[in-house]
N, C-alpha and C positions, 0 to 999 in steps of 0.2 A: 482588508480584502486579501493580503496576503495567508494572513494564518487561515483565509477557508479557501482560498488553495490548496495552502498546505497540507492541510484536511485532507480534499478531495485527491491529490495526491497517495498521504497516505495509508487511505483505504483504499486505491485503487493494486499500491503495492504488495498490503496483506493479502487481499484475495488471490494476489499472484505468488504469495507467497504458500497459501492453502493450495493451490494447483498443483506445487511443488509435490507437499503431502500425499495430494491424489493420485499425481504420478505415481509416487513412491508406494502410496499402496494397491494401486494398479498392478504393477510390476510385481512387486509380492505373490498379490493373489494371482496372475497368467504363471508364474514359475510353478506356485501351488500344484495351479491345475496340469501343467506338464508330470511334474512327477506323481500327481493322484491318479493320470490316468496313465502313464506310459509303464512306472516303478509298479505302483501301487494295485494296478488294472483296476482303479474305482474311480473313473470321473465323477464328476462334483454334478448339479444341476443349477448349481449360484455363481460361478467363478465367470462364465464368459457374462453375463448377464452384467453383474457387477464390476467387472472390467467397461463394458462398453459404457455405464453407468458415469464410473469415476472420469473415464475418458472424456465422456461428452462434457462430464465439469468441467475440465482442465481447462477445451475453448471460452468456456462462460466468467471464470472466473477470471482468464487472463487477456481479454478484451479492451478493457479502461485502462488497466499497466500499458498495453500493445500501445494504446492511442499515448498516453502520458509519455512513453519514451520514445516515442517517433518509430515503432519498429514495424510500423504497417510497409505492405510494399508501395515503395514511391518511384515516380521516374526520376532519376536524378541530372540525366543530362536534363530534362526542362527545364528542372528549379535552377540548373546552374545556367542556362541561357535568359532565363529573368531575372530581372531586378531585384532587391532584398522588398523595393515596397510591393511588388507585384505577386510575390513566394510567400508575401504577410497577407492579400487581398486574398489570393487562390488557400492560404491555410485555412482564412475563415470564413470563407465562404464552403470548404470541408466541412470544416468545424461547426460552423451550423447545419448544413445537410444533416450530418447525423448527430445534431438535439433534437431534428424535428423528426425525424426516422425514426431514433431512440425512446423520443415523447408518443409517436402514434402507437409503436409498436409496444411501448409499456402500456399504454391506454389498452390495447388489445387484450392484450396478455393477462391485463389484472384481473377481472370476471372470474376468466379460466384458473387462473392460480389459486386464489381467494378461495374460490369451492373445492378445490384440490386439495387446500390446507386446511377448512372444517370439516371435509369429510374423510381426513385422514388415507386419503385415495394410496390405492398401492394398486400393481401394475398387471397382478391376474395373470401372471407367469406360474408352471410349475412352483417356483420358487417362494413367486409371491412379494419383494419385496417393497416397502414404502415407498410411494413416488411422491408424495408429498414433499418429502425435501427438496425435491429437483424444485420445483412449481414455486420456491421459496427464496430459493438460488437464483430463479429465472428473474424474479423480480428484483432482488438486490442487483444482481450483474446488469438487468440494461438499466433500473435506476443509475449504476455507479455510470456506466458505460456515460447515459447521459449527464451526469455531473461533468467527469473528465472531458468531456467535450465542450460541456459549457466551460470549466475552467479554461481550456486552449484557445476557445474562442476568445473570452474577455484578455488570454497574454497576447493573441494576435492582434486585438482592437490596441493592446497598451504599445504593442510594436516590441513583443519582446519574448518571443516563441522559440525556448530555447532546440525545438528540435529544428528548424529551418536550416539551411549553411546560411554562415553569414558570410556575407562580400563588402 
C-alpha cells in the first residue's frame, strides 16, 4: 500500500514540477511579447493567448501536489483547538469530499475531453492553436487530483496524515 502512495505521491509532484516549466515558459513568452511590441513595434497574435494557455495549466497541474503537501488554505486556529482524532475525522471527511467531487466531475469532463482529443480540436483563435492538449491535461489533473485524495484519505483512516499538526 505504501509504494502506491508513493506512486500517487510521486506523480502528483512531477506534474508540479511541469507547472514549474510552464511558468517558465510563460514568463518567456509575456517578456517576448513586451519587447515584440514596445522595441520591436510588431506585436505577436500568439503570445497573450499562449500565456493564458500555459497559466491556466499551472492551476491544473499543481492541484494534487497542493492537496499532498497540505498547502491548501486551512484555518489553523480550528485544527489547533481540536483534538489530533478530531483534525484526522475532519481531514477525511475533506479528503473524501473531494474523491467524490474529483470522481463526478471527471465523469463530466470525460465525453467532452475524449472528443476534443479525436477530433484533434483547436481553439478557432486568429492564432488557431491546439486545444486538445489542455482536454488531456484536464483529465490527467483531476484523475491525479482524485488519486491524491484518495491516498490522504486512506493516511487519515491509518491515523497518519503527515500534513495535520500533531499534538
Amino acid at each position: 500500500m505504501q509504494k502506491l502512495l508513493s506512486l500517487v505521491d510521486g506523480t502528483s509532484k512531477y506534474l508540479s514540477y511541469l507547472a514549474t516549466l510552464a511558468l517558465i515558459a510563460g514568463m518567456i513568452a509575456a517578456c517576448y511579447e513586451v519587447f515584440a511590441r514596445y522595441v520591436l513595434s510588431q506585436p505577436t497574435i500568439w503570445t497573450g493567448e499562449l500565456v493564458q494557455i500555459l497559466f491556466g495549466s499551472i492551476f491544473l497541474l499543481c492541484a494534487a501536489d497542493n492537496l499532498r503537501t497540505g498547502g491548501h488554505v486551512a484555518i489553523d486556529f480550528i485544527n489547533s483547538l481540536l483534538s489530533r482524532r478530531m483534525n484526522l475525522i475532519l481531514a477525511g471527511t475533506v479528503s473524501l469530499v473531494i474523491c467524490i467531487y474529483s470522481a463526478i466531475f471527471l465523469k463530466v469532463i470525460w465525453k467532452r475531453a475524449t472528443d476534443s482529443i479525436l477530433m484533434l480540436e483547436t481553439s478557432n483563435t486568429p492564432w488557431d492553436p491546439p486545444v486538445w492538449p489542455l482536454s488531456f491535461l484536464l483529465i490527467v489533473a483531476v484523475g491525479t487530483m482524485f488519486l491524491q485524495a484518495l491516498a490522504s484519505f486512506i493516511r487519515t483512516t491509518q491515523g497518519n496524515d503527515p500534513s495535520l499538526p500533531q499534538k
